[in-house]
Predicted model as a PDB file, atoms N, CA, C, CB and O in Angstrom, pLDDT in the B-factor column:
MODEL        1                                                                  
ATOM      1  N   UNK A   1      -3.867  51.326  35.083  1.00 67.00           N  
ATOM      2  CA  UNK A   1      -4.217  51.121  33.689  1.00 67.00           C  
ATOM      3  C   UNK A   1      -3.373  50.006  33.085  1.00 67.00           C  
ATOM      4  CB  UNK A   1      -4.038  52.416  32.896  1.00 67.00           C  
ATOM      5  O   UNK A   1      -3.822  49.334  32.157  1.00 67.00           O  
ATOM      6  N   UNK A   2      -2.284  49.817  33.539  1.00 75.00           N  
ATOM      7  CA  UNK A   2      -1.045  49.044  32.829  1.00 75.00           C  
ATOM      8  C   UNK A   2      -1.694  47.825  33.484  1.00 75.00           C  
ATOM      9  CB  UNK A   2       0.808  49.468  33.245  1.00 75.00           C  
ATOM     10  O   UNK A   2      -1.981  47.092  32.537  1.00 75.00           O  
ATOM     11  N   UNK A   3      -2.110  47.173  34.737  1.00 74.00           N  
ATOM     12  CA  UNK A   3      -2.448  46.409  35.043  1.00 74.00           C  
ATOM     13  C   UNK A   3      -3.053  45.634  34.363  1.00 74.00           C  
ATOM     14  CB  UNK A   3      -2.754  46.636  35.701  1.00 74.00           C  
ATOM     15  O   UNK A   3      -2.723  44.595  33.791  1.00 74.00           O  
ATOM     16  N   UNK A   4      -4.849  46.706  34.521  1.00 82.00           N  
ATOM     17  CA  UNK A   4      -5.590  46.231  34.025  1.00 82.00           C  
ATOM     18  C   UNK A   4      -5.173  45.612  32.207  1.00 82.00           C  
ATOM     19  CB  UNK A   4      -6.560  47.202  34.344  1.00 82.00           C  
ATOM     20  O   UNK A   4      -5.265  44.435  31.855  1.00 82.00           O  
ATOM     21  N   UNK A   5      -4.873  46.399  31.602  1.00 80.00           N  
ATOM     22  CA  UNK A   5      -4.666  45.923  30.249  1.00 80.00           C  
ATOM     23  C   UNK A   5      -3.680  44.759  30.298  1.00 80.00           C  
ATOM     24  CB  UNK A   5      -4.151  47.065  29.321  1.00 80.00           C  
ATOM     25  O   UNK A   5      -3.766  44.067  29.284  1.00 80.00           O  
ATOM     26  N   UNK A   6      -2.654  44.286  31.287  1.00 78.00           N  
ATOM     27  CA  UNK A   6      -2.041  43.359  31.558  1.00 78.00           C  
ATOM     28  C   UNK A   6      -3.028  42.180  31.280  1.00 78.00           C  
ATOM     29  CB  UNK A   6      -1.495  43.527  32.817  1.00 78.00           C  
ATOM     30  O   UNK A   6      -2.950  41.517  30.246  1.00 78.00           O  
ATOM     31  N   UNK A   7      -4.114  41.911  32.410  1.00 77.00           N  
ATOM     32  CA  UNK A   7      -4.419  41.325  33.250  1.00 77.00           C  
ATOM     33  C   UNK A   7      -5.653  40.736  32.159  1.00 77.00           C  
ATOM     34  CB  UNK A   7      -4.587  42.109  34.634  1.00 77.00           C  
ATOM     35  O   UNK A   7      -5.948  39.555  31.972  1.00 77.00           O  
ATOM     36  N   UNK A   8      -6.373  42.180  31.393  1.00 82.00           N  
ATOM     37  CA  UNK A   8      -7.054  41.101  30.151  1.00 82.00           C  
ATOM     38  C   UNK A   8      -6.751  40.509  28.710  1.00 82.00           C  
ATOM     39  CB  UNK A   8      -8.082  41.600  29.799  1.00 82.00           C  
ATOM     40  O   UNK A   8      -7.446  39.848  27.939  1.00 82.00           O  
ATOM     41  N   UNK A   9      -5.153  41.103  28.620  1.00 81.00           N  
ATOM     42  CA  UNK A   9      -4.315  40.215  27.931  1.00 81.00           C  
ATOM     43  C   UNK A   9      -3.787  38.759  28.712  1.00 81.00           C  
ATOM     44  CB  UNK A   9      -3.136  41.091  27.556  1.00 81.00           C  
ATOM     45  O   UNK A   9      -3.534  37.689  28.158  1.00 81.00           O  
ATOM     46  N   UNK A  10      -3.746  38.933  29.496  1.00 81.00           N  
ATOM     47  CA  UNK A  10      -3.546  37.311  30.146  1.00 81.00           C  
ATOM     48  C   UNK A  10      -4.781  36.738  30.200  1.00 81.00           C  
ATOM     49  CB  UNK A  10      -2.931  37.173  31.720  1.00 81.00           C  
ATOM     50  O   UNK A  10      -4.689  35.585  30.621  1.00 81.00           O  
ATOM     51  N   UNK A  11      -5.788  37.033  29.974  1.00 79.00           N  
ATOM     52  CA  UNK A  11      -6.817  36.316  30.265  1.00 79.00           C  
ATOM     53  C   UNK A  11      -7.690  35.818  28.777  1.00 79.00           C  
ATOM     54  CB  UNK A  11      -7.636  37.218  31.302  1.00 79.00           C  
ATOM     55  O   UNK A  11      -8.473  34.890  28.576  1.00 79.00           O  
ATOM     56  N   UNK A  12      -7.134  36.926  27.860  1.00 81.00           N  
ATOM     57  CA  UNK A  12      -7.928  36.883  26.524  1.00 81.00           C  
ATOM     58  C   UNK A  12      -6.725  35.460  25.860  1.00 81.00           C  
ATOM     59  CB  UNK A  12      -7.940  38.871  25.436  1.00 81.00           C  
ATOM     60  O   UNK A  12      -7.090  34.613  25.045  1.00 81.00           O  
ATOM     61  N   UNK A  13      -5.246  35.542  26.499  1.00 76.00           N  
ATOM     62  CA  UNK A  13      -4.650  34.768  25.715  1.00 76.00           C  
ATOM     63  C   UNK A  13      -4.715  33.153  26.741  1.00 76.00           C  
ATOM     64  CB  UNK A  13      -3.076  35.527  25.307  1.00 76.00           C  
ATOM     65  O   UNK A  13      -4.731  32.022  26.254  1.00 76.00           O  
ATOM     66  N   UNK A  14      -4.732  33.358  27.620  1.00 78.00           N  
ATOM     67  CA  UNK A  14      -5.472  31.669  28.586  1.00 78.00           C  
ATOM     68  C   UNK A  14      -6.468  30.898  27.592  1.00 78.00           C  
ATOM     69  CB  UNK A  14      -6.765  32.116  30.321  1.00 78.00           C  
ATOM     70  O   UNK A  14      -6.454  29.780  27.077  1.00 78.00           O  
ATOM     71  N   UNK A  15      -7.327  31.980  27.556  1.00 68.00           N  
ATOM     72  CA  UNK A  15      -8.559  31.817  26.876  1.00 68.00           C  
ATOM     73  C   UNK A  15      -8.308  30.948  25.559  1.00 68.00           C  
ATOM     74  CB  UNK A  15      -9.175  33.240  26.554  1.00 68.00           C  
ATOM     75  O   UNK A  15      -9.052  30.010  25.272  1.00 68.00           O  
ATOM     76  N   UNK A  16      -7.466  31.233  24.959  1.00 67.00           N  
ATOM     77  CA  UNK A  16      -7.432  31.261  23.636  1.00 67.00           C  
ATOM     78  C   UNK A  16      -6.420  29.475  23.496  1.00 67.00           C  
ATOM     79  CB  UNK A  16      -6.581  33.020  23.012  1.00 67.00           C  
ATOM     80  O   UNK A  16      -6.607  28.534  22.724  1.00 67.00           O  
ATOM     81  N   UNK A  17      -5.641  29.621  24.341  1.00 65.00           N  
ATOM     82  CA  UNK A  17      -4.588  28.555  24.502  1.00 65.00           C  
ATOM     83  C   UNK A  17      -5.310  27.204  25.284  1.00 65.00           C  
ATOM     84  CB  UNK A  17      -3.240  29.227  25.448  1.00 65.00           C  
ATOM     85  O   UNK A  17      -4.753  26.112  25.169  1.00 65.00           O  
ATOM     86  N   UNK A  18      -7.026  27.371  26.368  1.00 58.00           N  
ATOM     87  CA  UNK A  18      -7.424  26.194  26.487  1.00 58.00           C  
ATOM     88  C   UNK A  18      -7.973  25.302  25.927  1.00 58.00           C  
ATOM     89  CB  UNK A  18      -7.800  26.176  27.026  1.00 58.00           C  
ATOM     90  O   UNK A  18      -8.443  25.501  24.806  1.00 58.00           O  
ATOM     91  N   UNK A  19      -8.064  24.156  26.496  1.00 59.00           N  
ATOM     92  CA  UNK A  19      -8.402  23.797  25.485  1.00 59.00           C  
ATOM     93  C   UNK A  19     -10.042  22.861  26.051  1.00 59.00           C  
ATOM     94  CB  UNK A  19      -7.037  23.023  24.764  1.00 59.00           C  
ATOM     95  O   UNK A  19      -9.892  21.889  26.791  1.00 59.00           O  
ATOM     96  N   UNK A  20     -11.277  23.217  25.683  1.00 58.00           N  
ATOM     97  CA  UNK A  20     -12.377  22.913  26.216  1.00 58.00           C  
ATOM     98  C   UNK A  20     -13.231  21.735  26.050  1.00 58.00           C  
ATOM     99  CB  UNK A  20     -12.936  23.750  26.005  1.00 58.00           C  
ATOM    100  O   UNK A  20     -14.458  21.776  25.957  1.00 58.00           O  
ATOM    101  N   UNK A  21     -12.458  20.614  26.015  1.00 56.00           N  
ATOM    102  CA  UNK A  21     -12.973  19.192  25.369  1.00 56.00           C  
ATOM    103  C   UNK A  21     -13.739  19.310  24.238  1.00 56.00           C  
ATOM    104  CB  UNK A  21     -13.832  18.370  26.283  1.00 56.00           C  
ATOM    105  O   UNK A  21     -14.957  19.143  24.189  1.00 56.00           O  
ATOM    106  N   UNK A  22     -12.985  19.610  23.296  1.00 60.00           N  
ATOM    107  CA  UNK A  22     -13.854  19.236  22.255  1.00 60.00           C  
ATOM    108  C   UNK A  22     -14.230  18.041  21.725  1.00 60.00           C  
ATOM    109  CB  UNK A  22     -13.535  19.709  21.427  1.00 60.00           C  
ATOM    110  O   UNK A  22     -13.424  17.291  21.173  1.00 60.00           O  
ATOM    111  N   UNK A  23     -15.649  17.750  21.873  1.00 66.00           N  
ATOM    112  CA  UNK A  23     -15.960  16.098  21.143  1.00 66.00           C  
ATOM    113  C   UNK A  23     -15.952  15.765  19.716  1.00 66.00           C  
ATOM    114  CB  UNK A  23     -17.374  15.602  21.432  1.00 66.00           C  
ATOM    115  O   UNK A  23     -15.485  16.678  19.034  1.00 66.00           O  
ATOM    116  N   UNK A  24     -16.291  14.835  19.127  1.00 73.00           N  
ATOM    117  CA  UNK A  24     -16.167  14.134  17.945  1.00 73.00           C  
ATOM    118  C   UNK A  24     -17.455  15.004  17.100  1.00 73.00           C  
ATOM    119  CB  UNK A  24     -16.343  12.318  18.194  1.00 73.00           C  
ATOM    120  O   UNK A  24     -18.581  15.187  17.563  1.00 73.00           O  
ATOM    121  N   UNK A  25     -17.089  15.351  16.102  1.00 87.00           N  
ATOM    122  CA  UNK A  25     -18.357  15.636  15.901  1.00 87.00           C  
ATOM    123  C   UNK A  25     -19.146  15.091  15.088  1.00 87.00           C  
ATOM    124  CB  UNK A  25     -18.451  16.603  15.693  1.00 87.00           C  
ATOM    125  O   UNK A  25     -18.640  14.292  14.300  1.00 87.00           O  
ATOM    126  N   UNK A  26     -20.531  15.324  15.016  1.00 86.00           N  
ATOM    127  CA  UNK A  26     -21.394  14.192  14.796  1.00 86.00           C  
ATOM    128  C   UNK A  26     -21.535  13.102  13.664  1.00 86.00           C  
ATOM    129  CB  UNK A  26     -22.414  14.690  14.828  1.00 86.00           C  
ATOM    130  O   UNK A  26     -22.237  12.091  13.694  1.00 86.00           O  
ATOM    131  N   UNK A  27     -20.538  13.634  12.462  1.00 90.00           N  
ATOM    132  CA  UNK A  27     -20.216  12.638  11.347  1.00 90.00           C  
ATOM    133  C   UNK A  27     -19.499  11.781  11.611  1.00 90.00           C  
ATOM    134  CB  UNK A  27     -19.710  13.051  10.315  1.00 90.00           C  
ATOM    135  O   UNK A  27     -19.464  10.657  11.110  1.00 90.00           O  
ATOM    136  N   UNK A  28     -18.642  12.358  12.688  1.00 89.00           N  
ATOM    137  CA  UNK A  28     -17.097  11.332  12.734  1.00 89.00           C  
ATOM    138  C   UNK A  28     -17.851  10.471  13.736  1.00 89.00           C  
ATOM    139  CB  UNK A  28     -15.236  12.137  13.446  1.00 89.00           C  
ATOM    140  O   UNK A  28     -17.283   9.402  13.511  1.00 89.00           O  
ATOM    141  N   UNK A  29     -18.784  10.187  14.733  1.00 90.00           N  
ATOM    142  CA  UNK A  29     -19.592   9.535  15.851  1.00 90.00           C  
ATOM    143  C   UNK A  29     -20.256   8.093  15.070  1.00 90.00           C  
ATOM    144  CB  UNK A  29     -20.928  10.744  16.483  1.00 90.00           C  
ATOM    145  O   UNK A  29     -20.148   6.879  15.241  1.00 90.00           O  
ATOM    146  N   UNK A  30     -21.237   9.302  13.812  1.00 93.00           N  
ATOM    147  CA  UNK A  30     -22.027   8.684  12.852  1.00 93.00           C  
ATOM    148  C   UNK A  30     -21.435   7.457  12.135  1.00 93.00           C  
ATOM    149  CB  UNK A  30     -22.368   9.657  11.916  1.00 93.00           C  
ATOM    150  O   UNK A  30     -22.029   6.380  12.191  1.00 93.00           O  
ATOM    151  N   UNK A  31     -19.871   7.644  11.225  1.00 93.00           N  
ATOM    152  CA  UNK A  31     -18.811   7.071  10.483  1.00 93.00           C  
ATOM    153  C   UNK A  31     -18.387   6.249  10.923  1.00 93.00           C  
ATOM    154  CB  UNK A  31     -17.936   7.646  10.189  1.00 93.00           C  
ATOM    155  O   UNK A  31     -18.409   5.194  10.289  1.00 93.00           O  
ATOM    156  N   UNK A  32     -17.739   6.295  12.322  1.00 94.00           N  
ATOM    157  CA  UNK A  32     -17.508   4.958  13.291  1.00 94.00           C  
ATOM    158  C   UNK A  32     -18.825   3.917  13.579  1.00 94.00           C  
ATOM    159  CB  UNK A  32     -17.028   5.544  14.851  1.00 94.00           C  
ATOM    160  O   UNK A  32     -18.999   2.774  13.156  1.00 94.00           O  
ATOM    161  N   UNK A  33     -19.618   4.686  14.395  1.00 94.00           N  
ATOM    162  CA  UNK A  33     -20.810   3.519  14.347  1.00 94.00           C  
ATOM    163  C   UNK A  33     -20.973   2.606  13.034  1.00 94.00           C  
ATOM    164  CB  UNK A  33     -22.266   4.258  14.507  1.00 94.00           C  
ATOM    165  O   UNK A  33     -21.075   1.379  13.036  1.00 94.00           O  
ATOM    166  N   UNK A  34     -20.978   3.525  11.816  1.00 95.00           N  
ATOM    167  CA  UNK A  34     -21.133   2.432  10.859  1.00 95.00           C  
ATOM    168  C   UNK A  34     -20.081   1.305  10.553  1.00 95.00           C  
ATOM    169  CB  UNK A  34     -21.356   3.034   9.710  1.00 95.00           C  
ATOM    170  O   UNK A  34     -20.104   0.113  10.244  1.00 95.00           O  
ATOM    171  N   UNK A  35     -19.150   2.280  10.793  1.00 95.00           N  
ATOM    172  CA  UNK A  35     -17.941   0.897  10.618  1.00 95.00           C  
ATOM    173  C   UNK A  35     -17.768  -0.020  11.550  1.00 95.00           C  
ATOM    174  CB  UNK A  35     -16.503   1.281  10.522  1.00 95.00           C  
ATOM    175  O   UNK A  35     -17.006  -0.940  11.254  1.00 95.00           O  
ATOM    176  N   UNK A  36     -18.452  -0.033  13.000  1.00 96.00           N  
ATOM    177  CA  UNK A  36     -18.652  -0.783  14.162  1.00 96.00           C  
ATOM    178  C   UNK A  36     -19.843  -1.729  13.633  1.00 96.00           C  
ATOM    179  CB  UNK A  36     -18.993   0.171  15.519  1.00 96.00           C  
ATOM    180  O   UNK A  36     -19.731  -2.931  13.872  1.00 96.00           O  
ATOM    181  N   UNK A  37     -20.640  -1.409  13.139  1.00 96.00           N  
ATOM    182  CA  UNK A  37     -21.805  -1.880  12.614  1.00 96.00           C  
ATOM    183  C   UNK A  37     -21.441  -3.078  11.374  1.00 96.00           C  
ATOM    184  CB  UNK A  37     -22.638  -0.547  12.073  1.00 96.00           C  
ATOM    185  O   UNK A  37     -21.783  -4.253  11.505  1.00 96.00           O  
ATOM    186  N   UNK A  38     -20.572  -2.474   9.969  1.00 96.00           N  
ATOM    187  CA  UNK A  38     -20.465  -3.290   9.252  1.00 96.00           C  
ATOM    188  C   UNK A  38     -19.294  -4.505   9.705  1.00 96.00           C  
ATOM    189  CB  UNK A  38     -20.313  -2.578   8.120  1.00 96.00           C  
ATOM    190  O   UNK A  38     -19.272  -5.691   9.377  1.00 96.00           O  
ATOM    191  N   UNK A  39     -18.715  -4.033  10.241  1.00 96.00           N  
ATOM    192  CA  UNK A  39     -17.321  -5.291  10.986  1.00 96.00           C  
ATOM    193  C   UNK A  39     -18.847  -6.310  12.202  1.00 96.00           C  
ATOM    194  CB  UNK A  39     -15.254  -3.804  12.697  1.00 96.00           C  
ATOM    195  O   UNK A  39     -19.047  -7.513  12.038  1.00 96.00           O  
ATOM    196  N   UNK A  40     -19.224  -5.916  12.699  1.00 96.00           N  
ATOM    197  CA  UNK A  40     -19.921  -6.750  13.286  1.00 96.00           C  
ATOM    198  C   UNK A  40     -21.440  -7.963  12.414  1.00 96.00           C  
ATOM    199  CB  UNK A  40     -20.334  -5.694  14.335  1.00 96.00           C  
ATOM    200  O   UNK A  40     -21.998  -9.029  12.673  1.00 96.00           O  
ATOM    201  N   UNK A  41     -21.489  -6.933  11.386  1.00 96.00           N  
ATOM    202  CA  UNK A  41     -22.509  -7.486  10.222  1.00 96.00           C  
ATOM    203  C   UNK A  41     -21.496  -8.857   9.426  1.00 96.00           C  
ATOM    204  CB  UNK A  41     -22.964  -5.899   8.849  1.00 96.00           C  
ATOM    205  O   UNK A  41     -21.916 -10.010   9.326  1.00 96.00           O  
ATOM    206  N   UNK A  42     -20.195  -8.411   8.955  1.00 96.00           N  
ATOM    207  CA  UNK A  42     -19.325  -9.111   8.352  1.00 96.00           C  
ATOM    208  C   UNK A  42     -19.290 -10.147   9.362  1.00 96.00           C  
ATOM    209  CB  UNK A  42     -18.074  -8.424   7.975  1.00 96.00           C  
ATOM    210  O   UNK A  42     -20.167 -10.986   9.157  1.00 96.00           O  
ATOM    211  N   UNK A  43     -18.457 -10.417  10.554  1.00 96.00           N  
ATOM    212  CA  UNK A  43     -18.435 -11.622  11.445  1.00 96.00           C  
ATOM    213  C   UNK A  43     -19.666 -11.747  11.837  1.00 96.00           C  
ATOM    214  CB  UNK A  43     -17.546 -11.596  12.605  1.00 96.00           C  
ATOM    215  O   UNK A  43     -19.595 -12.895  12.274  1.00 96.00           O  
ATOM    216  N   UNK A  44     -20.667 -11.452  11.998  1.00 96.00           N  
ATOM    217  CA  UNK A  44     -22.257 -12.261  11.735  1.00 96.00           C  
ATOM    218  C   UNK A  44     -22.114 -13.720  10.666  1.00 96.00           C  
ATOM    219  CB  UNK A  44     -23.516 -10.920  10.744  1.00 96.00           C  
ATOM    220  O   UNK A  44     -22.069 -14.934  10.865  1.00 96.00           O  
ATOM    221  N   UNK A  45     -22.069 -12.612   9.186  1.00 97.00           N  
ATOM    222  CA  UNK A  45     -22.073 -13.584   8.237  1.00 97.00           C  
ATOM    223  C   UNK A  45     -21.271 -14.188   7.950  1.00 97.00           C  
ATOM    224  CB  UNK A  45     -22.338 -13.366   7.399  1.00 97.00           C  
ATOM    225  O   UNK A  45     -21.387 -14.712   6.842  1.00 97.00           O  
ATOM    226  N   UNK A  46     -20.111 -14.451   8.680  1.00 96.00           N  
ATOM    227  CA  UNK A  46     -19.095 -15.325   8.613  1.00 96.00           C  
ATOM    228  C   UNK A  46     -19.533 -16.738   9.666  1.00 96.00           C  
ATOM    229  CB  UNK A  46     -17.690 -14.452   9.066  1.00 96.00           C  
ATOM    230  O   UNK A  46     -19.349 -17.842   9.152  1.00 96.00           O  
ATOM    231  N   UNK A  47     -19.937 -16.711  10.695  1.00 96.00           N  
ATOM    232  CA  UNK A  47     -20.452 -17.362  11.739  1.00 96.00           C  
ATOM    233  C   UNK A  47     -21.776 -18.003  11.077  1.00 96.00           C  
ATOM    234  CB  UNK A  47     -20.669 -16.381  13.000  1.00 96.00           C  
ATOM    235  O   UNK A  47     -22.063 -19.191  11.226  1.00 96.00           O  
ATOM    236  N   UNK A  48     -22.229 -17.472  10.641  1.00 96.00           N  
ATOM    237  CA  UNK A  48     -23.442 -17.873  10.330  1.00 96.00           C  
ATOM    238  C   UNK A  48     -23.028 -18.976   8.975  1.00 96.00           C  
ATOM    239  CB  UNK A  48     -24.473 -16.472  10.009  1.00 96.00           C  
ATOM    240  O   UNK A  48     -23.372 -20.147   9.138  1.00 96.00           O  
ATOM    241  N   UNK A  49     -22.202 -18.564   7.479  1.00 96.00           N  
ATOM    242  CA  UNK A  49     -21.762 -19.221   6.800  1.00 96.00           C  
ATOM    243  C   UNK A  49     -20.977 -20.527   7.395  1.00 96.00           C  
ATOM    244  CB  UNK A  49     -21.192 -18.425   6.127  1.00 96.00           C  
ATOM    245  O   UNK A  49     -21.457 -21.613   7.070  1.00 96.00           O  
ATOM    246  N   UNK A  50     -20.145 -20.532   7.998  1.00 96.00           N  
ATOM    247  CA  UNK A  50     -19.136 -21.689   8.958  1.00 96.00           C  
ATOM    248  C   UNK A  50     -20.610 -22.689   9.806  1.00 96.00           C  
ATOM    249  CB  UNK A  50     -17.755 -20.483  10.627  1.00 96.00           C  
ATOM    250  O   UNK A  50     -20.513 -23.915   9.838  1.00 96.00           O  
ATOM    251  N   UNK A  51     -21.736 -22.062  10.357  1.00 95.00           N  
ATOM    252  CA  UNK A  51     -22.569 -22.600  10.832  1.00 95.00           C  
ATOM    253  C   UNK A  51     -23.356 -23.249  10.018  1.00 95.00           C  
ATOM    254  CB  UNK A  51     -23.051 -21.942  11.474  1.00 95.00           C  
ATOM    255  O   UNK A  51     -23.995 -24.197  10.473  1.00 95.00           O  
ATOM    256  N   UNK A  52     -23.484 -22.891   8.664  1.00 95.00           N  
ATOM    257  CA  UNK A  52     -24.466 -23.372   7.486  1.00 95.00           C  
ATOM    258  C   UNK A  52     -23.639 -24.493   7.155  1.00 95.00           C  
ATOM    259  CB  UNK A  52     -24.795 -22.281   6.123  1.00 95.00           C  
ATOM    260  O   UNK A  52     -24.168 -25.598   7.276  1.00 95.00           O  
ATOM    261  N   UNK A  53     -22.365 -24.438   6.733  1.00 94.00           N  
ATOM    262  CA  UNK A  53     -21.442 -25.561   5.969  1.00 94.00           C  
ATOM    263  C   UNK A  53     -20.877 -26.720   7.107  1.00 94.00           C  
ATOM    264  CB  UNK A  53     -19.963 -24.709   5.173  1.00 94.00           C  
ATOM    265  O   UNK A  53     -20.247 -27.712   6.742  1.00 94.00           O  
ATOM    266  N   UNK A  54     -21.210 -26.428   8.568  1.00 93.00           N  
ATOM    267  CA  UNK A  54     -21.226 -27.155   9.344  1.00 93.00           C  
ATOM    268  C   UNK A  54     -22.109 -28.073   9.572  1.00 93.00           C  
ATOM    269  CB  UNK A  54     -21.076 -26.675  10.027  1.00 93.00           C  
ATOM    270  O   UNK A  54     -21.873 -29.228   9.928  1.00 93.00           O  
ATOM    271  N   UNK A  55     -23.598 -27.377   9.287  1.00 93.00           N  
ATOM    272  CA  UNK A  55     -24.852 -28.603   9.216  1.00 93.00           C  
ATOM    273  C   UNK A  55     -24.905 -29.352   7.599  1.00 93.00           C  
ATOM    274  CB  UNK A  55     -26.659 -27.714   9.541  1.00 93.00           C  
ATOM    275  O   UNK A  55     -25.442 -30.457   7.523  1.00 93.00           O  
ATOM    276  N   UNK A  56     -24.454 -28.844   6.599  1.00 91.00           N  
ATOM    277  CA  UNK A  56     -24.073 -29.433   5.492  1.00 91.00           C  
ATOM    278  C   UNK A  56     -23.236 -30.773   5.655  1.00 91.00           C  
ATOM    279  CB  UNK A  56     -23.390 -28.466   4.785  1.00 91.00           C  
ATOM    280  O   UNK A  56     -23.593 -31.683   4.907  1.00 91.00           O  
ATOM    281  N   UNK A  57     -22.413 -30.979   6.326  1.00 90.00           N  
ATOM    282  CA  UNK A  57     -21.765 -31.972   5.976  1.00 90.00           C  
ATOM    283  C   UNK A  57     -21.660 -32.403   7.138  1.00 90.00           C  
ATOM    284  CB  UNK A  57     -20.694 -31.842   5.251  1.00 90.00           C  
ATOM    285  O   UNK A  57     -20.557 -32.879   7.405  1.00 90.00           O  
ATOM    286  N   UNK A  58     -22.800 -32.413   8.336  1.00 85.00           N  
ATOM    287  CA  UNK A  58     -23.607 -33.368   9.363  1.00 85.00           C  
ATOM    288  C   UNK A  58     -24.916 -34.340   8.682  1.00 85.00           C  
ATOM    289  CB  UNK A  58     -24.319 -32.281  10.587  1.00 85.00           C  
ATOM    290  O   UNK A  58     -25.672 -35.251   9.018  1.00 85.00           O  
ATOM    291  N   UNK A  59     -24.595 -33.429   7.445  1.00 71.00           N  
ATOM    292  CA  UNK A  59     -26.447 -34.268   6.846  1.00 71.00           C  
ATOM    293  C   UNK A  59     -25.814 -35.294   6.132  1.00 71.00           C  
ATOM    294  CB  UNK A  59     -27.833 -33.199   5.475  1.00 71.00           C  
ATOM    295  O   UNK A  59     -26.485 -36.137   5.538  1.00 71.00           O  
TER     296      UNK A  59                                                      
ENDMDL                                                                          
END                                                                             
């Protein structure tokens, strides 16, 4: 008896102490993409502005 009750206290507290990959969850996934999104939108329109004022003052 002592065992057993040992044996699913070691197992209820394993349990409790692993740790089971928890991923990102889906706002924080969502939140990054956008901020991956607007940093890449921003140096778009930076490239693109530097490219406009470059044919400006070729003409």
């Amino acid at each position: 008896m002592r065992v057993s009750v040992l044996f699913i206290s070691l197992w209820i507290f394993s349990a409790c102490m692993s740790d089971h990959g928890t991923s990102l969850s889906p706002e924080k996934l969502s939140t990054d993409k956008i901020r991956t999104n607007q940093s890449d939108a921003q140096d778009a329109m930076s490239e693109y502005k530097a490219l406009q004022q470059k044919r400006t003052t070729e003409h």
